[in-house]
One Martini backbone bead per residue (centre of mass of N, CA, C, O) as a GRO file, in nm:
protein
   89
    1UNK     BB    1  12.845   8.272  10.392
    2UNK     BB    2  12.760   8.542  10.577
    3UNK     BB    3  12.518   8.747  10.704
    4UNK     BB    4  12.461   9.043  10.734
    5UNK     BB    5  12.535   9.238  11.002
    6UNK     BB    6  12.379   9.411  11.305
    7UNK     BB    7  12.343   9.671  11.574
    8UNK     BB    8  12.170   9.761  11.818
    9UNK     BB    9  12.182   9.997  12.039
   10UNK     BB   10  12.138   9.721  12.249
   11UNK     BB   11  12.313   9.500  12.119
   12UNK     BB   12  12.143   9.368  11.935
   13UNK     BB   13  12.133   9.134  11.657
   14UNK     BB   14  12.103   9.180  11.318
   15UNK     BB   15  11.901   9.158  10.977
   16UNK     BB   16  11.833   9.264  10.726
   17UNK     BB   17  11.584   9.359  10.457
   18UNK     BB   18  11.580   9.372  10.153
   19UNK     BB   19  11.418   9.522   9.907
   20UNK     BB   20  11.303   9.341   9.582
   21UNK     BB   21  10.986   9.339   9.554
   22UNK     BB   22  10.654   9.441   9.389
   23UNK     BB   23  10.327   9.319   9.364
   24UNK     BB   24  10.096   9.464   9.098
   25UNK     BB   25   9.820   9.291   9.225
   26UNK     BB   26   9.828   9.398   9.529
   27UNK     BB   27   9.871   9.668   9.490
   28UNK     BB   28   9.690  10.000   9.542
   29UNK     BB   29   9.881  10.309   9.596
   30UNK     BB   30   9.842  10.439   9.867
   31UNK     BB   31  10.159  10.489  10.001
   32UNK     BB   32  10.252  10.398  10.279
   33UNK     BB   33  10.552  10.324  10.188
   34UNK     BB   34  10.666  10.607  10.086
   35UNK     BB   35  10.612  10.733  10.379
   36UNK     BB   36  10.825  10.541  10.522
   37UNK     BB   37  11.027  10.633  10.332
   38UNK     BB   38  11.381  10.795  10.388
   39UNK     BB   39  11.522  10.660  10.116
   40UNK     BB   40  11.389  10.686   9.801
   41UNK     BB   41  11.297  10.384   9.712
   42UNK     BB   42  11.038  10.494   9.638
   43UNK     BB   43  10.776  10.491   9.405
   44UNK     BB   44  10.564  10.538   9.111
   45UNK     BB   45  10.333  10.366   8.890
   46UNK     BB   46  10.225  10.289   8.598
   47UNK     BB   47   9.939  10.086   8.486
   48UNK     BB   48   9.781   9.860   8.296
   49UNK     BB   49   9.479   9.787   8.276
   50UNK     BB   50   9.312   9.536   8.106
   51UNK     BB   51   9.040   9.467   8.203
   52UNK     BB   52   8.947   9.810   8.259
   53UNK     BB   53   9.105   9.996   8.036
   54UNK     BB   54   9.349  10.126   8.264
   55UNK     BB   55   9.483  10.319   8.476
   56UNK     BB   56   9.738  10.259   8.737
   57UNK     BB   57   9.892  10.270   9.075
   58UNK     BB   58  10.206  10.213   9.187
   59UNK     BB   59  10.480  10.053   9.342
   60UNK     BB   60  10.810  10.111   9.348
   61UNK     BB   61  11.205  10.043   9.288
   62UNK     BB   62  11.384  10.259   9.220
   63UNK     BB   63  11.620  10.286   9.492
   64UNK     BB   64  11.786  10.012   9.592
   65UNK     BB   65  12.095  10.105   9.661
   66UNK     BB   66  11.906  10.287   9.959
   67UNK     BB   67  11.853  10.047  10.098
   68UNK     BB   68  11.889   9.971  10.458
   69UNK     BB   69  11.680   9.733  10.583
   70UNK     BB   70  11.403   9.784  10.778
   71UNK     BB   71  11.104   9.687  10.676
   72UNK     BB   72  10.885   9.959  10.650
   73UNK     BB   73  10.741   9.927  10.393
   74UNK     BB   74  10.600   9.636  10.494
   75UNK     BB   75  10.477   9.691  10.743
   76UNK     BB   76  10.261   9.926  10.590
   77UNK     BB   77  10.168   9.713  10.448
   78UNK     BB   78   9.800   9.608  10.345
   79UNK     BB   79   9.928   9.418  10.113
   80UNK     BB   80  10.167   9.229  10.114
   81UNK     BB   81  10.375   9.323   9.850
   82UNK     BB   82  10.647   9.244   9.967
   83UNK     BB   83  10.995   9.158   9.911
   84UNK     BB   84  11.258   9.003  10.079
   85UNK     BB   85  11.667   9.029  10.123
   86UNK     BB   86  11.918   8.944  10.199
   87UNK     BB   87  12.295   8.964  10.291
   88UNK     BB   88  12.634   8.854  10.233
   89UNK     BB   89  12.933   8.989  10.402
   0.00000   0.00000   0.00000
């Protein structure tokens, strides 16, 4: 089966890339992926810190269904801890 695909305003062929995990241990919390989602696909999530007996935040994908595969999130990422994955139409 083909990957899903789609046209750019200026007609070039192009294929999304939809968020499918985010790395717990890359991950600072920073927030910037966060800012950069504007359909809510992203949310905040803590995390028990076991080294240093403390918890701590990270970003985590509440609502992976609102993905539009724009990978907006992942290029704003400065510890690249996003996973993408295509999807076949």
């Amino acid at each position: 089966m083909a990957l899903l695909t789609g046209k750019t305003r200026g007609g070039q062929e192009w294929t999304p890339t939809f968020a499918d995990s985010i790395d717990p241990e890359k991950c600072i919390g920073c927030g910037r992926c966060y800012k950069a989602c504007s359909r809510k696909v992203l949310g905040p999530m803590d995390i028990e810190d076991e080294e240093n007996y403390s918890t701590r935040m990270v970003m985590s994908i509440v609502a992976p269904d609102n993905c539009i595969g724009c990978a907006g999130c992942g290029v704003t990422c400065p510890k690249k801890c996003f996973s993408f994955v295509t999807m076949e139409g």
